[in-house]
Structures are given as structure tokens and as C-alpha cells.
N, C-alpha and C positions, 0 to 999 in steps of 0.2 A: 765196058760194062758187061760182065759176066751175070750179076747176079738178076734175076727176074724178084719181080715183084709176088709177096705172100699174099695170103688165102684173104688176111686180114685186108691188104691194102688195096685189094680188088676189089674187096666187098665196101669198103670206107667210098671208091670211087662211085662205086652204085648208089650208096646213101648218097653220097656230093652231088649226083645226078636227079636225086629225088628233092633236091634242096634243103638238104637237111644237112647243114655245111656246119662245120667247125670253125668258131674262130678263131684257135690256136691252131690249125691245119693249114693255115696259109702257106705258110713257105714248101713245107710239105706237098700240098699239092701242085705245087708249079713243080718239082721233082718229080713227081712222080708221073705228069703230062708229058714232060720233056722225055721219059724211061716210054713212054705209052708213042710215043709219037718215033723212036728208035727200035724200039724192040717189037717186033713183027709176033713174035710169039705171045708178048703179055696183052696185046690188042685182040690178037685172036682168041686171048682165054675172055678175054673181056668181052668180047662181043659174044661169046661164045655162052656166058651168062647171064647178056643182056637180052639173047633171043629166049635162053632157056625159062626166063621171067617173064620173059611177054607173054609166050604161049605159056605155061601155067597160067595165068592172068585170066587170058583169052578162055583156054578151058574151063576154069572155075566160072568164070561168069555164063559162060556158055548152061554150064552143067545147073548151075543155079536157076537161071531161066527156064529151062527146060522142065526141072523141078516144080519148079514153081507153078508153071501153065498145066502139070502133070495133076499138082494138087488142087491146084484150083479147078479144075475138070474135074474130080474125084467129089470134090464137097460141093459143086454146082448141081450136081443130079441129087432128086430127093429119094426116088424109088432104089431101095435095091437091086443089086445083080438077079442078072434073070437066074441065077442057080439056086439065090435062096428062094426065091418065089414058088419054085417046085421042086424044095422040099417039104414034104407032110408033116413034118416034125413043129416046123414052123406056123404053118398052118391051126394045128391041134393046141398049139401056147396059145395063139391066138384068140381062137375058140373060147379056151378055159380064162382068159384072163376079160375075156367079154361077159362070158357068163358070171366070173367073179363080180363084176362092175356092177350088171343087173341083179345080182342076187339082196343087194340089201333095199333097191328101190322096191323091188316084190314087196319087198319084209314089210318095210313100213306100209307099202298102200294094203297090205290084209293087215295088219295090226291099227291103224286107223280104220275100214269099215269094220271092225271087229268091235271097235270104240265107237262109234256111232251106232251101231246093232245095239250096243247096251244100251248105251244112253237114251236111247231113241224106247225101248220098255223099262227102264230103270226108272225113271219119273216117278211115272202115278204112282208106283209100289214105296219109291222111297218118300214121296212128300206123306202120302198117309200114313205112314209111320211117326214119320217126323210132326205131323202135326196130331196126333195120338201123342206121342211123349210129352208134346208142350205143352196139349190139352191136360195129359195127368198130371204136369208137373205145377201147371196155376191150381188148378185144384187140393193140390196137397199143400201147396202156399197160402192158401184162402183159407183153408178150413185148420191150419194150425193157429193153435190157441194162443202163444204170442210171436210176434215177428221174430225172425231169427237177427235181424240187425239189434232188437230189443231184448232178447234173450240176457239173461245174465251173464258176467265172466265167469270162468273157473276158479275155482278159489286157490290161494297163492298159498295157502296152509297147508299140505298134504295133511298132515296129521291129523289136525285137529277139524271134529264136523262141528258145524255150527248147528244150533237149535232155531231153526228159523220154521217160524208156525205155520201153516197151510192158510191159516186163514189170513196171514198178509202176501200171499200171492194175489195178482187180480186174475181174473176169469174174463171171459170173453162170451 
């Protein structure tokens, strides 16, 4: 037996090890047990890729972990790094976005006493107005000569006036 086993048939051993068998590879793999179990050289590439996969394995999971406790420490603290803390830059955003916040509660509370100021001498001045206007305006209802709901229509003729005598109006 000269020939050793390829890249391919090494790597097929590694899946058959991970249970991920063939089952048209039966015969084949008792061939290639029997090559593994003679040939000192294809067991040493073979082991030689089964350590090479453990440790990747091991490192990755390693590195994952590590990772992960990394991150997890990083998002468990709330305060920022003590270097943004002191800088001023920080600070002054701060500030400004505080005073932004306050700035429209101001607003409204002077724009409400500013509305109650009125309101509070607005009254007397506007009710006696308003009862001035009502007061002329029944009077100017009272003393017209006929009801406006009684009033006559418009006449539907433009053109033509009618002769309608005065003395068949009524008076009041």
C-alpha cells in the first residue's frame, strides 16, 4: 500500500466521527480503517486534524465567553467612563439641553398669569359693554314700527314697482 489517503478522505473520516455517516460509505469506510490502522502516517495527519479542531473549538468558545462577560460588564454599568464625566464639552450640552426642557414650561406659566391678569380686569369692562349693546339693541327692536320677522318680502319683479298706497300699510 503505497498510496495514502486524500484531503477528501480525511476530512469524510472527521464527518463519520461527528456522526454524520454515509450510507453508501459503508464499504468504503472499512477500507479506509483498515489504510488508518497500517499506515502510521495517514493516522498522524488524522490525529493531527483532530487536535487541530479541538483546539479551534476550545479557542472559539473560549474567546466567545470571554466576549461575552466583556459585554456584559460594559452594558451592566449605567454611568459613563470617568473621562466623559470630565469633559466640559459634556457638561455645557447638558446645561443647554436642560435649559431647553425649561424653557417652554416658563412659557406657558407667564402666558397663563398673563391670562388670568386679563381676565381677572376684563370682566366689568367687557360685561358693560355687552350689556350696553343688548340694552340698544331691544330698544331698537321695540321701537321699530313693524317686526322684522313681519316685514314684507322683496318683491320677485325687479322691474316693475308696485303702486301700493301708504295708507294700506298699518302703523303702530
Amino acid at each position: 500500500m503505497n498510496l495514502h489517503l486524500t484531503h477528501e478522505q480525511l476530512c469524510d473520516v472527521l464527518l463519520a466521527d461527528s456522526s454524520l455517516q454515509f450510507i453508501d460509505a459503508g464499504r468504503e469506510t472499512d477500507v479506509v480503517d483498515q489504510h488508518l490502522q497500517a499506515c502510521l502516517i495517514c493516522s498522524a495527519e488524522l490525529k493531527s486534524l483532530r487536535d487541530s479542531l479541538s483546539y479551534f473549538r476550545d479557542a472559539s468558545v473560549a474567546y466567545s465567553r470571554q466576549e461575552f462577560a466583556h459585554n456584559y460588564a460594559r452594558r451592566s454599568s449605567i454611568t459613563p467612563p470617568h473621562s466623559v464625566l470630565s469633559q466640559p464639552l459634556y457638561w455645557a450640552a447638558a446645561a443647554v439641553v436642560f435649559a431647553a426642557a425649561l424653557f417652554p414650561i416658563t412659557l406657558h406659566q407667564q402666558q397663563s398669569a398673563a391670562r388670568t391678569a386679563v381676565k381677572a380686569a376684563a370682566p366689568s369692562s367687557q360685561t358693560a359693554e355687552s350689556d350696553e349693546a343688548l340694552l340698544s339693541d331691544i330698544d331698537q327692536k321695540v321701537s321699530a314700527d313693524v317686526p322684522s320677522p313681519m316685514e314684507p318680502l322683496a318683491n320677485p319683479t325687479d322691474g316693475t314697482t308696485s303702486l301700493t298706497s301708504t295708507s294700506d300699510q298699518r302703523t303702530n
